[in-house]
TORSE-196564 format. One record per atom (N, C-alpha, C): residue in one letter; x, y, z. Coordinates in steps of 0.02 Angstrom, whole numbers, plus 50000, padded with zeros to 5 digits. Layout:
N
aXYZ
...
END
This chain:
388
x437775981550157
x437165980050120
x437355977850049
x436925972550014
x437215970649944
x436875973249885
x437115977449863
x436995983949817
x436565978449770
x436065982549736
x435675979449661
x435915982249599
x436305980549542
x436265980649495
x436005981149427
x436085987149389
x435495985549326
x436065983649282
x436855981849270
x437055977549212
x436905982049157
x437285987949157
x437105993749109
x437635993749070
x438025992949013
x438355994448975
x438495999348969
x438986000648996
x439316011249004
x439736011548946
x439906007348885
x440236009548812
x439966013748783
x440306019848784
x439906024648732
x439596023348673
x439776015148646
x439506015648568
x438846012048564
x438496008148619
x437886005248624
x437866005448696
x437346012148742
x437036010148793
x436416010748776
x436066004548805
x435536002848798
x435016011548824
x434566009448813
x433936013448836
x433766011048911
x433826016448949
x433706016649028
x432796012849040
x432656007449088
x432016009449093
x431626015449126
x431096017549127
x430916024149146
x430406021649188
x429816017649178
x429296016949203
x429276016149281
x428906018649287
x428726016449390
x428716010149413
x428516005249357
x428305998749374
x429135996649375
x429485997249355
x430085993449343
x430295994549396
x430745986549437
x430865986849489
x431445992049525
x432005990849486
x432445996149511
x432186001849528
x431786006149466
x431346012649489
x430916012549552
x430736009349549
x430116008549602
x430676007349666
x430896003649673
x431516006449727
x431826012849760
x432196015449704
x432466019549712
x431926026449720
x431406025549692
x430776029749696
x430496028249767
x430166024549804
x430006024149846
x430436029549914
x431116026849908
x431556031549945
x431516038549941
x431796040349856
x431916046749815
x431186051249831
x430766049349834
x430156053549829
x430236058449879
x430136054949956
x430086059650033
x430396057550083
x430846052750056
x431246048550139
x431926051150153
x432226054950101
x432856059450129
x432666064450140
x432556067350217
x432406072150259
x432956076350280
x433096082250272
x433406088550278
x433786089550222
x434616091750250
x435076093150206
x435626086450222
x435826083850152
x436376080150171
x436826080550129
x437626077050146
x438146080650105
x438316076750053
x437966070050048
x437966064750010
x437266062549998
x436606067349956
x435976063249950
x435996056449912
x436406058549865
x436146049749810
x436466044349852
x436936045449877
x437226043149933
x436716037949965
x436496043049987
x435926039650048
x435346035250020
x435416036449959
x434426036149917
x434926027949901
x435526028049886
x435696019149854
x435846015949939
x435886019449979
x436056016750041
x435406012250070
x434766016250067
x434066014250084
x433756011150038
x433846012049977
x433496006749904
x433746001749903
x434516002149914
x434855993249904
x435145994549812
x435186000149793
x435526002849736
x436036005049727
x436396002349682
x437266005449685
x437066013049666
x437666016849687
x437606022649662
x437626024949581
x438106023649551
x437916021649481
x437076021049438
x436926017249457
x436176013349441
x435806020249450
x435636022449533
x435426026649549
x435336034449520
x436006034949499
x436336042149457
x435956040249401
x436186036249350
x435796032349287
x434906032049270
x434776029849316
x433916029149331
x433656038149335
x433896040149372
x433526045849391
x433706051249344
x434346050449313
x434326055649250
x433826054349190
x433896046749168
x433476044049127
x432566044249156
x432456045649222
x431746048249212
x431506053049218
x431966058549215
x432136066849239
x431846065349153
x432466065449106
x432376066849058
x431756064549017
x431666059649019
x431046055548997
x430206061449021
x430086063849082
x429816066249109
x429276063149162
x429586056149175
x429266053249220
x429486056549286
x430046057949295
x430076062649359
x430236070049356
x429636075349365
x429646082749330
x430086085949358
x430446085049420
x430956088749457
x431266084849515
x432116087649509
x432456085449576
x432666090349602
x432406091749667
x432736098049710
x432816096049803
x433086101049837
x433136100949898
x432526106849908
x432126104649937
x431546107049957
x431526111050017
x431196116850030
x431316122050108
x430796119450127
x430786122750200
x430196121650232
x430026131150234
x429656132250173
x429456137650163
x428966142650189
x428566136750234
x428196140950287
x428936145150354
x429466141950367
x429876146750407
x430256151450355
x430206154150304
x430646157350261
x430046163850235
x429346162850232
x428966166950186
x428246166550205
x427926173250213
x427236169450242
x426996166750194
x426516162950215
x426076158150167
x425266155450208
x424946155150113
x424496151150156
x424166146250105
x423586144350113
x423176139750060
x422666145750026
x422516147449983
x422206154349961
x421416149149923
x421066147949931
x420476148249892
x420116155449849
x419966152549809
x419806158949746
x419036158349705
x418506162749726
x417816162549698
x418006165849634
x418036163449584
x418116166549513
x417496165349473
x417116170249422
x416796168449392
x416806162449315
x416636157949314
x416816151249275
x417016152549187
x416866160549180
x417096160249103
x417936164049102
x418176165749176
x419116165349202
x419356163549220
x419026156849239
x419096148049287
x420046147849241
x420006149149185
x420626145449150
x421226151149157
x420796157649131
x421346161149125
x421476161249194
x421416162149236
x421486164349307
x421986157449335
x421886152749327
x422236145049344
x422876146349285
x422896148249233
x423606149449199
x423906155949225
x423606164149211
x424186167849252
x424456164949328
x424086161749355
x424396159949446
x424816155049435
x424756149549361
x425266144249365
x426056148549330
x425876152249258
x426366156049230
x426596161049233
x426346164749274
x426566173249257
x426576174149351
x426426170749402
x426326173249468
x427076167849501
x427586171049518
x427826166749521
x427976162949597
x427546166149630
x427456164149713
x426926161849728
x426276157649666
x425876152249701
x426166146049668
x426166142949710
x426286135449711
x426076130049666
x425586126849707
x425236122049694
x424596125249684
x424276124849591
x423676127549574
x423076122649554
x422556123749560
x421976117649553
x421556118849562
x421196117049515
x420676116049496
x419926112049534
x419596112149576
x419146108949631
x418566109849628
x418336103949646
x417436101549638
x416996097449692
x416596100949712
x416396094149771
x415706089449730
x415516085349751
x415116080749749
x414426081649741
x414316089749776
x413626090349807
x413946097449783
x413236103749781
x413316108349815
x413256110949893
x414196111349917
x414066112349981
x414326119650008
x414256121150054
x414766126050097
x415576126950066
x415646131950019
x416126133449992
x416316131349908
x415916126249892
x415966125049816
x415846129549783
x415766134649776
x415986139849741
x416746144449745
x416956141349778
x417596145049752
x417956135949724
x418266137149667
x418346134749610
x419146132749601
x419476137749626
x420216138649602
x420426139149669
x420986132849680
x421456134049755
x422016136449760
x422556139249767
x423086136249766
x423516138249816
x424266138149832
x424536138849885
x424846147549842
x424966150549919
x425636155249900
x425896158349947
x426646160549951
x427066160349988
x427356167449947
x427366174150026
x427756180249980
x428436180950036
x428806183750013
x429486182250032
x429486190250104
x429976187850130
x430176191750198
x430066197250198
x429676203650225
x429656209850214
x429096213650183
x428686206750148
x428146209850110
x427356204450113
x426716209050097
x426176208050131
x426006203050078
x425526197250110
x425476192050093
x424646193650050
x424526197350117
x423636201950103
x423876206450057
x424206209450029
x424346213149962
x424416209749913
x424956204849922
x424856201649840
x424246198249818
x423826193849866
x423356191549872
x422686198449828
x422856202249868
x422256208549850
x422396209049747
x423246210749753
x423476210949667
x423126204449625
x423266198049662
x423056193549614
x422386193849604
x421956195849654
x421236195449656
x421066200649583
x421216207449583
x421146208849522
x421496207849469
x421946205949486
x422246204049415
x421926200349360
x421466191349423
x421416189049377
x420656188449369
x420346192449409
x419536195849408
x419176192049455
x419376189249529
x419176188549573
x418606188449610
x418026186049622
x417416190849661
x417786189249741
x418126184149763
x418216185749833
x418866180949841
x419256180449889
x419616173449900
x419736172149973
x420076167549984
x419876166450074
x420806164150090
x421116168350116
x421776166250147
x421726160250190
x422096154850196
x421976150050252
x422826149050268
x423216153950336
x424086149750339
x423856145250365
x424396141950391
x424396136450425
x424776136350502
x424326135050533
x424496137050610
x424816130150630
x424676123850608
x425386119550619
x425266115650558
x425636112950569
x426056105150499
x425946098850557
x425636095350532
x425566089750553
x425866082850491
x425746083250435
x426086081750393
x426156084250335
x426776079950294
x427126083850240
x427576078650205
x427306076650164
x427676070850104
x427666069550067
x427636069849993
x427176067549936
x427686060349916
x427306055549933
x427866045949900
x427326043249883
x427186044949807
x426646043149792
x426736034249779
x427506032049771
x427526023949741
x427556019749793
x427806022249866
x427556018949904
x426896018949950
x426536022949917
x425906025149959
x425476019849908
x425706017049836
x425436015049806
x424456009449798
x425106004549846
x424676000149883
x424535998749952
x424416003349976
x424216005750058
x423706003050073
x423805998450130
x423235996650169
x422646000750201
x422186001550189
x421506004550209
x421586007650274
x421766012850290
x421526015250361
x422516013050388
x422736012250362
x423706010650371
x423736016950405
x424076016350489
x424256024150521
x425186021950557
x425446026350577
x426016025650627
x425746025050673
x426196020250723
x426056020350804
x425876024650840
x426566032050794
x426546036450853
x426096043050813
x425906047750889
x425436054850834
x426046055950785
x425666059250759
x426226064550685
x426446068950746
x427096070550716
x427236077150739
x426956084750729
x426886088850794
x426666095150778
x427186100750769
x427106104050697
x427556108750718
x427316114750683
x427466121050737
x427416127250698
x427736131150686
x427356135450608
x427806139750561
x427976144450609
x428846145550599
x429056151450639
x429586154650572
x429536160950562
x430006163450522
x430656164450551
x430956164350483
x431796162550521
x432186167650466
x432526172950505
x432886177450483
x433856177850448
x433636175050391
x434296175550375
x434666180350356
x435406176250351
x435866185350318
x435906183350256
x436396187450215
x436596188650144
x436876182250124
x437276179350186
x437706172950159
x437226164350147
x436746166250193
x436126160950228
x436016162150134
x435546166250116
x435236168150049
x435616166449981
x436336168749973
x436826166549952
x436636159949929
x436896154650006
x436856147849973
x436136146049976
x435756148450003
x435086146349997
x434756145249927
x434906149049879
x434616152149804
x434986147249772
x435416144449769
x435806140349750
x435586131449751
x435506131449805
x435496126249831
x434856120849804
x434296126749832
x433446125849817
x433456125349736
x433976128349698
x433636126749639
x433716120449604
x433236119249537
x433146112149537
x433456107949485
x433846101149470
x434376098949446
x434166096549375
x434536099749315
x434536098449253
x434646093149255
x434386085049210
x434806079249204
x435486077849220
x435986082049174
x436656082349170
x436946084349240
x436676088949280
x436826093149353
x436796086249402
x436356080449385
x436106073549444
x436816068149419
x437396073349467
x437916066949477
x438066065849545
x438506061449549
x438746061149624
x438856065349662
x439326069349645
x439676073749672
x439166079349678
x438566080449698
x437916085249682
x437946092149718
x438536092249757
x438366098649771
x439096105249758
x439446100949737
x440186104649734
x439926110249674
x439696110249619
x439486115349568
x438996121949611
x438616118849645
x438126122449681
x438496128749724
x439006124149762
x439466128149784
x439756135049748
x440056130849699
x440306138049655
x439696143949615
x439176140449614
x438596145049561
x438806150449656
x438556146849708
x438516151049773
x439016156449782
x439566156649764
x440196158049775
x440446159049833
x440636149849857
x440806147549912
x441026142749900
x441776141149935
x441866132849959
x441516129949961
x441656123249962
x440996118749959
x441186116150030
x441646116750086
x441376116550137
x441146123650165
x441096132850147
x440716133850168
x440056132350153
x439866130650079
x439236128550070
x438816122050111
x439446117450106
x438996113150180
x438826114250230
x439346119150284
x439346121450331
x438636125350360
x438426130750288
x437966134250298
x437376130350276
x437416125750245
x436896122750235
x436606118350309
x437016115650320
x436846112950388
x436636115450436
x436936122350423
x436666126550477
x435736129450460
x435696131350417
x434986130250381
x434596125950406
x434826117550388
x434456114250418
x434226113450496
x434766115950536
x434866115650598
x434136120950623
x434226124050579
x433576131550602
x433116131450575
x432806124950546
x432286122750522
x431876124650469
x432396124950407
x432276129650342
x432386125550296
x432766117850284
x432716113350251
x432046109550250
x431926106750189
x431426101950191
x431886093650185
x431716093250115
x431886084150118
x432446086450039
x432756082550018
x432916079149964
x432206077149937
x432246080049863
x431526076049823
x431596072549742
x431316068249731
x431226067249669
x430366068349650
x430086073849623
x429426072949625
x429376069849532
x428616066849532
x428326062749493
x427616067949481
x427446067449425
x426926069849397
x426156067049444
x425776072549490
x425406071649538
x424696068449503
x424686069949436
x424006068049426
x423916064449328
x424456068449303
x424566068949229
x425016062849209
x424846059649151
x425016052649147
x426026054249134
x426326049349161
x427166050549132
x427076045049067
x427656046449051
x427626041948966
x427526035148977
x427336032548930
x426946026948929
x426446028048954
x426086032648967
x425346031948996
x425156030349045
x425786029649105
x425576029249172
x425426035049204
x424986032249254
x424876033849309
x425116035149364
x425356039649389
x425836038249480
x425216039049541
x424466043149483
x423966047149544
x423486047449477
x423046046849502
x422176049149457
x421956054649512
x421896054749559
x421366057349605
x421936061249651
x421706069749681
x421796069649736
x421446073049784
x421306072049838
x420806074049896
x420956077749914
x420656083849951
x420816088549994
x420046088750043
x420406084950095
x419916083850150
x419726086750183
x419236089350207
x418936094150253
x418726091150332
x418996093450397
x418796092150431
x418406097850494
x418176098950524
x417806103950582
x417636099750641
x418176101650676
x418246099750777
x418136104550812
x417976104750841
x417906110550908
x418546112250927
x418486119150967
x418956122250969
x419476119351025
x420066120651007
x420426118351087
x420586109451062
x420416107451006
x420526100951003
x420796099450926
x421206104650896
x421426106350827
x422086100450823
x422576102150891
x423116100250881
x423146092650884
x422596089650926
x422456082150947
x422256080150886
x421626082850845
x421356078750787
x421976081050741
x422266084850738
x422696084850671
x423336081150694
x423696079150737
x424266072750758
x423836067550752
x423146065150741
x423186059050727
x422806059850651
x422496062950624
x422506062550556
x423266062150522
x423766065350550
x424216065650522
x424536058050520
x424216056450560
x424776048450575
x424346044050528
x424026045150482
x423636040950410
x424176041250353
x424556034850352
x425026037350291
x424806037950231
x424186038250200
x424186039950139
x424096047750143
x423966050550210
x424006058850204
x424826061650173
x424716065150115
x425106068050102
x425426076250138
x424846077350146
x425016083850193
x424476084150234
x424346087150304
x424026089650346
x424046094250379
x423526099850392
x423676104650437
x423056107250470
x423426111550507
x422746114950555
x422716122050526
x422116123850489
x422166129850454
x421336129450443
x420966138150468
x420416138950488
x420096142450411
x419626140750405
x419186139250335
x418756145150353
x418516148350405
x418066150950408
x417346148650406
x416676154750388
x416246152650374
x416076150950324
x416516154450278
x416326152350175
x416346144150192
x416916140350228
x416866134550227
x416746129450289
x416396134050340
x415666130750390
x416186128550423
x416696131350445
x417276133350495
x417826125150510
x417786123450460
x418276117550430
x419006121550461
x419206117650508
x419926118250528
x420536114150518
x420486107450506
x420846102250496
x420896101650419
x421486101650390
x421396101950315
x421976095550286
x421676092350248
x422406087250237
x422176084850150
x422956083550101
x422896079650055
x423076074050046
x422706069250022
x422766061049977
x422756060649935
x423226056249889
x423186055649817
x423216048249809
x422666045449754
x422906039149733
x422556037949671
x422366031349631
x422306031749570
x421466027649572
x421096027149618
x420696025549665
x420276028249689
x419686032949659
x419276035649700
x418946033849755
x418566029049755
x418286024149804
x418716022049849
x419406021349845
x419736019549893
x420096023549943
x419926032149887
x420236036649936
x419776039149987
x419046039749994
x418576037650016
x418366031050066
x418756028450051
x418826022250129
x419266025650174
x419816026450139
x420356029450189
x420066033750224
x419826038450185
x419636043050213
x418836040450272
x418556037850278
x417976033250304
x418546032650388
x419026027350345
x419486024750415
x419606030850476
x419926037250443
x419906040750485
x419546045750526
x418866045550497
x418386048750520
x417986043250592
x418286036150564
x417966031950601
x418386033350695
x419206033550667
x419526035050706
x419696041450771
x419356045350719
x419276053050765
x418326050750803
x418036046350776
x417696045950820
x417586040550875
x418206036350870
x418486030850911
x418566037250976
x419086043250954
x419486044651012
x418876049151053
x418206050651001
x417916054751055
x418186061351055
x418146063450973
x418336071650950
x417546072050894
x417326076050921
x416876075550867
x416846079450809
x416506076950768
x416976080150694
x415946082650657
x415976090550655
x415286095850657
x415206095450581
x415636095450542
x415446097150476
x416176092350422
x416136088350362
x416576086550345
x416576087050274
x417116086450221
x416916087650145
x417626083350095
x417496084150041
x417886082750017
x418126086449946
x418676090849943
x418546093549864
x419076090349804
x418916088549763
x419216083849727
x419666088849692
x420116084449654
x420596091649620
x420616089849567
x420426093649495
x420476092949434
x421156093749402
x420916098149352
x421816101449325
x422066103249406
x422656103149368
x423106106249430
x423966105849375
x424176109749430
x424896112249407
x425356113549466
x425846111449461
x426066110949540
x427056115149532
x427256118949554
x427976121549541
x428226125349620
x428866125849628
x429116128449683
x428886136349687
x428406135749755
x428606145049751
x429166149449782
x429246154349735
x429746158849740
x429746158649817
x430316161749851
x430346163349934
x430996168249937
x431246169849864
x431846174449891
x431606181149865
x431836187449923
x431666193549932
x431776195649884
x432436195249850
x432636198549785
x432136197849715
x431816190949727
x431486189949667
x430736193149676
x430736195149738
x429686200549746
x429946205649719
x430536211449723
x430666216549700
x430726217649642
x430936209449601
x431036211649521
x430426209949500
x429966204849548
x429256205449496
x428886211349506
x429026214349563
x428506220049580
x428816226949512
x429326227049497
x429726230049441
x429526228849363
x429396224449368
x429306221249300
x428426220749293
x428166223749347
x427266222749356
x426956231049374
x427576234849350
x427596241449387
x427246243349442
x427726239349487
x427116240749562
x427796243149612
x427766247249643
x428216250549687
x428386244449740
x428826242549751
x428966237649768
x429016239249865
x429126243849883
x429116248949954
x428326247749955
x427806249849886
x426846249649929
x426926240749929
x427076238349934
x427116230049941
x427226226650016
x427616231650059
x427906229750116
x427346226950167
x427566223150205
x427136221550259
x427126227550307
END
């Protein structure tokens, strides 16, 4: 393949200024890939990301430090698939509106096992717009998911919240630069794949390089050679660290290689990567979860999809999926396309919604055991009344 070039002056006494922006072509390249297209563990990622962009490696290393640092891209990590490592679920939260904030900052700053936090509004008053605050969370091996849940509820003055896991993954990607300009109703040939969360029991050595691995790369840390340091923080060879890493992946505890981009909040210069993002509501009858969610899933502007039961707070919405784009109206066609589609196949769809997402704050949640015991320590909570 014939590598692309950015003609960078590597003299220490004048290198130019990296471009940063999304629009710039190299980025937008190497972004398109970097976002969600290196899937599992590999022993060479940048490797792969100039292999599929058409970017020398160089360029690649160069670009992505320069938008690490810049803050056009907020994090580079190897991502788990944290539903097999920790239970989890989607947590909705009825808070009263004068702890709407504080309650959305302790869960983003001080909780360090919810996820993705946000802020949500529907259109109308419907079935469930009152709970206000979403976010994900994930508690690590050994301990109750319905306990911490119960802690956060008072913590951050709660009137109720609604657990939702996720009984499968239908999809899982966030590429927001090539989702950019997506054709209306754009699906894959084939269904999405279904798969479900199964926990996966590791040992001391699994955890070892696991903690290592997952964590996420300082500018200076994004060189070639990306995993030999990792190795040693692990204290391991760096072929046992591959070895076991692979083996990880093999047992379905890797996610992707990521470069994530700011989901909603402008990067410098005042772009945009996302204005808007959706969290779609769907309700099928029973016995027909796994069919409508493999083909919602096959909508590529879905960023994630799953089959996860809403209850009655939310008029028993089972199909749950996110879209992001900079496009309200257009996320709203898409979304049109596939409603049109589930009623092409002759699934009928009882109740549907849409909750938009305001603020939001988005960070890896915790998933290692060691780290519930030191927060439960540091929150003086007996870390044994915590257990599942």
């Amino acid at each position: 393949m014939c590598m692309v070039t950015s003609n960078i002056n590597t003299g220490s006494s004048s290198i130019p200024t990296e471009p940063t922006s999304i629009v710039d072509p190299i980025n937008a390249a190497i972004l398109s890939v970097s976002e969600d297209r290196i899937q599992g563990f590999q022993r060479d990622p940048i490797g792969v990301i100039a292999q599929e962009s058409g970017i020398d490696i160089e360029t690649v290393v160069s670009r992505i430090q320069a938008m690490l640092r810049s803050g056009t891209i907020r994090r580079v990590r190897q991502t788990l698939m944290a539903t097999n490592l920790a239970d989890g679920a989607l947590v909705a939260w009825q808070i009263p509106a004068e702890s709407l904030d504080a309650a959305f900052s302790y869960m983003y700053d001080q909780d360090p096992f919810s996820g993705h936090v946000v802020i949500r509004t529907t259109d109308s008053t419907t079935p469930g717009s009152n709970y206000r605050l979403w976010t994900t969370l994930k508690v690590p091996q050994g301990y109750s998911i319905n306990k911490h849940a119960a802690f956060l509820q008072e913590k951050v003055g709660a009137e109720h919240h609604r657990l939702m896991p996720a009984k499968r993954l239908f999809a899982l990607g966030v590429g927001h630069v090539r989702r950019k300009n997506m054709p209306i109703g754009a699906m894959a040939d084939d269904l999405a794949d279904e798969v479900m969360p199964e926990i996966v029991t590791l040992s001391d050595l699994d955890w070892q390089v696991l903690v290592a691995l997952k964590r996420e790369f300082e500018p200076n840390e994004f060189v070639p050679d990306l995993w030999a340091a990792r190795a040693r923080e692990a204290g391991v060879d760096f072929e046992t660290f591959v070895a076991v890493s692979e083996s990880l992946h093999e047992r379905k505890v890797i996610g992707r290689f990521s470069t994530f981009l700011e989901h909603v909040k402008p990067t410098p210069g005042n772009e945009r990567v996302t204005r808007y993002n959706a969290l779609f509501h769907w309700a099928v009858p029973a016995g027909r979860e796994i069919e409508a969610g493999r083909n919602i899933g096959r909508f590529e502007i879905m960023t994630h999809a799953y089959w996860r039961e809403g209850g009655a707070e939310f008029k028993n919405v089972n199909i749950m999926g996110v879209a992001h784009g900079v496009d309200r109206t257009v996320l709203l066609l898409h979304k049109a396309a596939m409603d049109a589609h589930l009623a092409s196949l002759g699934i009928p769809v009882t109740y549907t919604n849409v909750f938009w997402g305001g603020r939001s704050e988005i960070k890896p949640s915790e998933i290692a055991p060691a780290a519930y015991r030191e927060f439960c320590l540091n929150n003086d909570i007996d870390p044994e009344s915590m257990r599942a």
